[in-house]
C-alpha positions as CSV (number, residue, x, y, z in Angstrom):
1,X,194.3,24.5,52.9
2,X,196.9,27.4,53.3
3,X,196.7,28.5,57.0
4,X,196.1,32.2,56.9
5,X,198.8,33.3,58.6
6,X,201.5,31.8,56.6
7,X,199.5,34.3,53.4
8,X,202.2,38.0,53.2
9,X,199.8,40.7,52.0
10,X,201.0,44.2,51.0
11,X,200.3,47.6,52.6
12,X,197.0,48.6,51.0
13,X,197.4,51.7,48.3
14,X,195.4,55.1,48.9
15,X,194.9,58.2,47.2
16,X,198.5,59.1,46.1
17,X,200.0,55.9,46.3
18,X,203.2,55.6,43.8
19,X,203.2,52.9,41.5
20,X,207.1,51.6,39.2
21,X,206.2,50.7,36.1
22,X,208.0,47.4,35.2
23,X,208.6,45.2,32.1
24,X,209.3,42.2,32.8
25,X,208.6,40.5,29.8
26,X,207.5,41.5,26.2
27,X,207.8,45.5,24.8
28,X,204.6,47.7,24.5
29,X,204.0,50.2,22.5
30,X,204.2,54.1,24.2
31,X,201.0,55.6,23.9
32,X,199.3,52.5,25.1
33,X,201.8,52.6,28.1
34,X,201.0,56.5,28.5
35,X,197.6,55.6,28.2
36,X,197.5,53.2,30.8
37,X,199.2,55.8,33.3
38,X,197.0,58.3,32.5
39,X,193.9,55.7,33.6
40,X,196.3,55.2,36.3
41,X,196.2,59.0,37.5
42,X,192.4,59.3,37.1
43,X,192.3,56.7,40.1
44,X,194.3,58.8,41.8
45,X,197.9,57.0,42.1
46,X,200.7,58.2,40.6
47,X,203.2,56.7,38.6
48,X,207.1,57.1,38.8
49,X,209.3,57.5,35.5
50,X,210.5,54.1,34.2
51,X,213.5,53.2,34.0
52,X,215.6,52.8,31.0
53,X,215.8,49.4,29.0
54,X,217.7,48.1,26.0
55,X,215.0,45.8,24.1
56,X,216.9,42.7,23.1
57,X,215.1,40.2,20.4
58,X,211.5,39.8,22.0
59,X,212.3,40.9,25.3
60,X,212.2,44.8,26.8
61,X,215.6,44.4,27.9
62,X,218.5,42.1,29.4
63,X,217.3,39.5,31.9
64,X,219.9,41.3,33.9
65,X,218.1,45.1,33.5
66,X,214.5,43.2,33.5
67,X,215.7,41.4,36.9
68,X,217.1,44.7,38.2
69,X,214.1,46.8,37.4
70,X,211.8,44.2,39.4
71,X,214.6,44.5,42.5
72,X,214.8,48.1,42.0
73,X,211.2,48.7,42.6
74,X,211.1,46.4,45.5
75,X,213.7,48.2,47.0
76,X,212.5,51.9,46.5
77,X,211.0,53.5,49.8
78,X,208.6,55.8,47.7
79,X,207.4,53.0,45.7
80,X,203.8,51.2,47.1
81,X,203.2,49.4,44.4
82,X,204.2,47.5,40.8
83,X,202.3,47.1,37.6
84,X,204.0,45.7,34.5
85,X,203.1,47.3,31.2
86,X,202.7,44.2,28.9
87,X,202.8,40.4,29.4
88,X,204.4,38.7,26.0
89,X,207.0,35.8,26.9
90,X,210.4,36.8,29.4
91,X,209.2,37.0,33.0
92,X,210.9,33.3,33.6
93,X,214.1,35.0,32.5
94,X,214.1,37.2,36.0
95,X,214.2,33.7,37.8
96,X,216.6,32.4,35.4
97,X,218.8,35.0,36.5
98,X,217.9,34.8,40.2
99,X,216.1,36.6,42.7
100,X,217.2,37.0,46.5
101,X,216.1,34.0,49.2
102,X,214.9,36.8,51.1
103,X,213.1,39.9,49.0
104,X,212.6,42.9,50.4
105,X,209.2,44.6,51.9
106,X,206.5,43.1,49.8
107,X,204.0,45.6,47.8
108,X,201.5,45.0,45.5
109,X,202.1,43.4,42.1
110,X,199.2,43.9,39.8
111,X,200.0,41.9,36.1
112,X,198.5,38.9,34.2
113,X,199.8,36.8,30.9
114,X,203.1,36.3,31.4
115,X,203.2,38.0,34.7
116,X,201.5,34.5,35.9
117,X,205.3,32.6,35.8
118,X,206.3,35.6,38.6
119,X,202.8,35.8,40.6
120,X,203.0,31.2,41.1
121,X,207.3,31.9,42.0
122,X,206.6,34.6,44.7
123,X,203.2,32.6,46.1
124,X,205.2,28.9,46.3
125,X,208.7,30.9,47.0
126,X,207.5,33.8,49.5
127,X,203.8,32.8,50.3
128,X,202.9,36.3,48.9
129,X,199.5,37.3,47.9
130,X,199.3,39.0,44.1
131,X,196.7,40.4,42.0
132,X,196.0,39.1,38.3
133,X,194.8,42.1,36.5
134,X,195.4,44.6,34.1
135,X,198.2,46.4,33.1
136,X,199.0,49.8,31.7
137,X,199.2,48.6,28.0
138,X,196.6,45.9,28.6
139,X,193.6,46.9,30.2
140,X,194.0,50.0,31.8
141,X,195.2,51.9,28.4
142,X,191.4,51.6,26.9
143,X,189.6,52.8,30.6
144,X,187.3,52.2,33.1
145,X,184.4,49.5,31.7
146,X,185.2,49.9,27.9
147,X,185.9,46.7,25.7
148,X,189.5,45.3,26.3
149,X,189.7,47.7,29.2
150,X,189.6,47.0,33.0
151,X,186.8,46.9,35.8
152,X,187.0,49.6,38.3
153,X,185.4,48.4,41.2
154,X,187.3,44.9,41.5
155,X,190.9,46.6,40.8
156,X,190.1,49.5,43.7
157,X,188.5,46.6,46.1
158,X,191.6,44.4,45.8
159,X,193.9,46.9,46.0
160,X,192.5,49.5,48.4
161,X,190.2,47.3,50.7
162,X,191.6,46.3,54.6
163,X,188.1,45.2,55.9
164,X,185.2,42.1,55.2
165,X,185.1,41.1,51.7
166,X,183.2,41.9,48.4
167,X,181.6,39.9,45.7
168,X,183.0,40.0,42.3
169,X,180.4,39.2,39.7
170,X,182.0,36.6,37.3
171,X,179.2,37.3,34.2
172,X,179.6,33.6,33.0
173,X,177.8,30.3,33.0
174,X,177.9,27.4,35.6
175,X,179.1,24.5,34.3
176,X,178.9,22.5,37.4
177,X,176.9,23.7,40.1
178,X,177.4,24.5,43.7
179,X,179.7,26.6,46.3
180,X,183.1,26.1,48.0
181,X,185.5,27.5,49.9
182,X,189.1,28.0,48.7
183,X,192.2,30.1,48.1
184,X,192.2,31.8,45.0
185,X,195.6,30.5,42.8
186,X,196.5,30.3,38.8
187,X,196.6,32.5,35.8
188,X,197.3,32.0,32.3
189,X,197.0,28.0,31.9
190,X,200.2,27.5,29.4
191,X,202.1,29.6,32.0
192,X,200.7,27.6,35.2
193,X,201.4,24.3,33.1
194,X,205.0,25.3,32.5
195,X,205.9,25.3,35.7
196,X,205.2,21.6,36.3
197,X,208.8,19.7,37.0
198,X,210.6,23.7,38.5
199,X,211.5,24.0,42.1
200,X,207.4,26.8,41.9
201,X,205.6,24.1,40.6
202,X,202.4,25.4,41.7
203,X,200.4,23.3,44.4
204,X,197.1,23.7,44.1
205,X,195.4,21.2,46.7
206,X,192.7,23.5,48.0
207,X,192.7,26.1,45.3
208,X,189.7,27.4,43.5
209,X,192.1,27.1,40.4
210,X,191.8,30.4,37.8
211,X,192.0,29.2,34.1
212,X,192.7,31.4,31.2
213,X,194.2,32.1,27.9
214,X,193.8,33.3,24.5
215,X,194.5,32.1,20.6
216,X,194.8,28.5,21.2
217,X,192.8,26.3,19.2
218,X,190.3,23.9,21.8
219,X,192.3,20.4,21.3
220,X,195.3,22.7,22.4
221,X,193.4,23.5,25.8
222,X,192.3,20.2,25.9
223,X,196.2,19.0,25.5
224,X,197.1,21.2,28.4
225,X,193.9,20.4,30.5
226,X,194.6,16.6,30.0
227,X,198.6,17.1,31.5
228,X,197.5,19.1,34.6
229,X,195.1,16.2,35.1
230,X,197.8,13.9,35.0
231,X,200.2,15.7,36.3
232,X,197.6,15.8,39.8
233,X,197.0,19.2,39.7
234,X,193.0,18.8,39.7
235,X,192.9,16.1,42.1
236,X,192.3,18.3,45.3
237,X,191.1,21.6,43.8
238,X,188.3,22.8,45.2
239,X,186.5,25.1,42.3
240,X,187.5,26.3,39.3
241,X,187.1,29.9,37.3
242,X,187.8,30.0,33.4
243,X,188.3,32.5,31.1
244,X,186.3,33.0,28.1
245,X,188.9,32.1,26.2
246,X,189.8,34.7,22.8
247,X,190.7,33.7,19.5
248,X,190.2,30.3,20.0
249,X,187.5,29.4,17.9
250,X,187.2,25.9,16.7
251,X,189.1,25.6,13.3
252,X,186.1,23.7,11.5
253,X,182.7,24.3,12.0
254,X,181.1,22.0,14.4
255,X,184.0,20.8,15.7
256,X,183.9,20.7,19.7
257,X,184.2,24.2,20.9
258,X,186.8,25.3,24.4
259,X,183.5,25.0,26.2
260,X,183.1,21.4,25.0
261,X,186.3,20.5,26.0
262,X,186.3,22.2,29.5
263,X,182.9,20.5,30.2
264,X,183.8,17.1,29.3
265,X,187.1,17.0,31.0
266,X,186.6,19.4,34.2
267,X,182.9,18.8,35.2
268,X,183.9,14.7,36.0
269,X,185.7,16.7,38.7
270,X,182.3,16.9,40.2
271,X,183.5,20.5,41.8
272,X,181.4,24.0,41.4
273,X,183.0,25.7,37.7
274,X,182.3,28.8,36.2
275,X,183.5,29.3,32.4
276,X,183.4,32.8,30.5
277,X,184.7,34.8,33.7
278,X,186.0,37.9,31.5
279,X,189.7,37.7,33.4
280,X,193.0,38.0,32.4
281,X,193.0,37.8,28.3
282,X,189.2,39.1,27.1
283,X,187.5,41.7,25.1
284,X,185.0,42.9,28.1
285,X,186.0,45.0,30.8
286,X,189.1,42.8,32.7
287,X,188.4,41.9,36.9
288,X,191.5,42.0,39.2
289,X,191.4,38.8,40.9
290,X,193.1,38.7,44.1
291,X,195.4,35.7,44.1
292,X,196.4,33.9,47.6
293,X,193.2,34.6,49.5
294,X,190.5,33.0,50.7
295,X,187.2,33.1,48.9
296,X,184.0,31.5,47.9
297,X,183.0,30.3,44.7
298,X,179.2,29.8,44.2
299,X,178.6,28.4,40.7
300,X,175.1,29.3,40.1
301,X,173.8,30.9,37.3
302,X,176.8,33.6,36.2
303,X,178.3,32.6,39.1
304,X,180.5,35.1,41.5
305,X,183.5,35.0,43.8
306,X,183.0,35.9,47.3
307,X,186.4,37.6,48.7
308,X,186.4,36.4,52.2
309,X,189.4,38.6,53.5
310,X,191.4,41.6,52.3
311,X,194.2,41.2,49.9
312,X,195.8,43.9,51.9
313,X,196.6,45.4,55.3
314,X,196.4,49.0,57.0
């Protein structure tokens, strides 16, 4: 188990509070990205221009620019907080090009996808707590509780709350039963798998592990679920949360289904799991998960996470 103290969490964001837009990875389109700072200012933040980028191939700009942006944000004193616009593929890139030993004041960095490859490098690199949500042209662009928009109450709670610790309401199905205690790590499983063999592998001994992704057909989540097996990255988890798993529908009727597969390989594990969560890539209304903290999973019926402690300070 991570010792609490060794966890960095960023200064909690208020009324006001200044978010950078950056793009680490993949172009979106403008009026999602305006659409997602307007949700933004209905919260009551506000959002500072973004820089400039020259998109190269499928990338919003340079690893150079991309890695500068990220930096740049960091380094800004009326900056509190960073939010990318889009996931995509080119957030490995930034660490390809590489980031100081020692980064400046941490702040809150609110992404999923792609964003995953930054959130594991700055929790095995820098020990800092993240926040696997939505971004401005994924999630927050379509609004409060709408379909492939965000959930208000988790995204304010993670970001805004410095006392006790809520319940997030997973709205899946159990299938294995039971509670545990654990610190919340993962993201996007292709993402979390790819960094198996890099100086961030991810260690997850004591994690209640987060599992999602989208258009992969099930024997390709099976592939992947088979190498973090092997690989001894289930070995010590404590709980697991998946996804529910878009666009990846079996390609012949009757064929075994993602739920299938997740069943017969993850509930051997004999530890509490929880499939459908609607986090990271999903239709319904997208949680914030706060990543690096402790928390409870209790795997009964829809099962819920338990927050045990603030992702952020005073």
């Amino acid at each position: 188990m991570i010792a609490a103290a060794s966890v960095q969490k960023p200064k909690a964001l208020s009324r006001g509070s200044r978010f950078a837009v950056i793009a680490p990875a993949s172009p979106a389109k403008e009026d999602r990205i305006l659409a997602g700072k307007t949700a933004l200012e209905k919260l009551g933040f506000s959002v500072a221009p973004q820089r400039e980028l020259h998109a190269e191939s499928y990338f919003t700009g340079s690893a150079s620019e991309r890695r500068d942006e990220f930096l740049a944000a960091l380094n800004d004193p009326d900056v509190d907080a960073l939010i990318a616009t889009r996931g995509g593929f080119g957030s490995v890139y930034l660490l390809e090009e590489g980031l100081p030993a020692n980064l400046p004041k941490i702040k809150p960095l609110v992404g999923f996808s792609d964003l995953t490859t930054l959130q594991i490098y700055l929790w095995q690199k820098h020990r800092w707590a993240t926040f696997y949500g939505p971004m401005l042209a994924a999630g927050l662009d379509y609004g409060a509780g709408a379909p492939c928009g965000y959930d208000e109450s988790s995204f304010r709670n993670a970001l805004t709350k410095t006392f006790g610790g809520w319940t997030i309401p997973l709205q899946g199905e159990s299938l294995h039963s039971g509670s545990v205690e654990g610190v919340l790590l993962g993201g996007a499983m292709t993402l979390l798998e790819a960094t198996i063999g890099t100086s961030w592998e991810l260690d997850t001994d004591g994690a209640i592990l987060v599992l999602e992704d989208r258009a992969m057909k099930p024997y390709q989540i099976d592939r992947v679920l088979m190498h973090l097996k092997h690989a001894g990255k289930l070995s010590k988890i404590r709980g697991i949360v998946l996804g529910d798993f878009p666009e990846c529908d079996p390609p012949v009727a009757g064929s075994p289904s993602v739920r299938d597969v997740c069943a017969r390989i993850l509930a051997p594990l004999g530890v509490p799991i929880v499939f459908g969560a609607p986090v990271g890539h999903t239709a319904r209304p997208m949680l914030t998960i706060p990543l690096g903290v402790r928390s409870r999973l209790v795997a009964e019926g829809q099962g819920q996470l338990e927050i045990l402690e603030p992702a952020v300070i005073a």
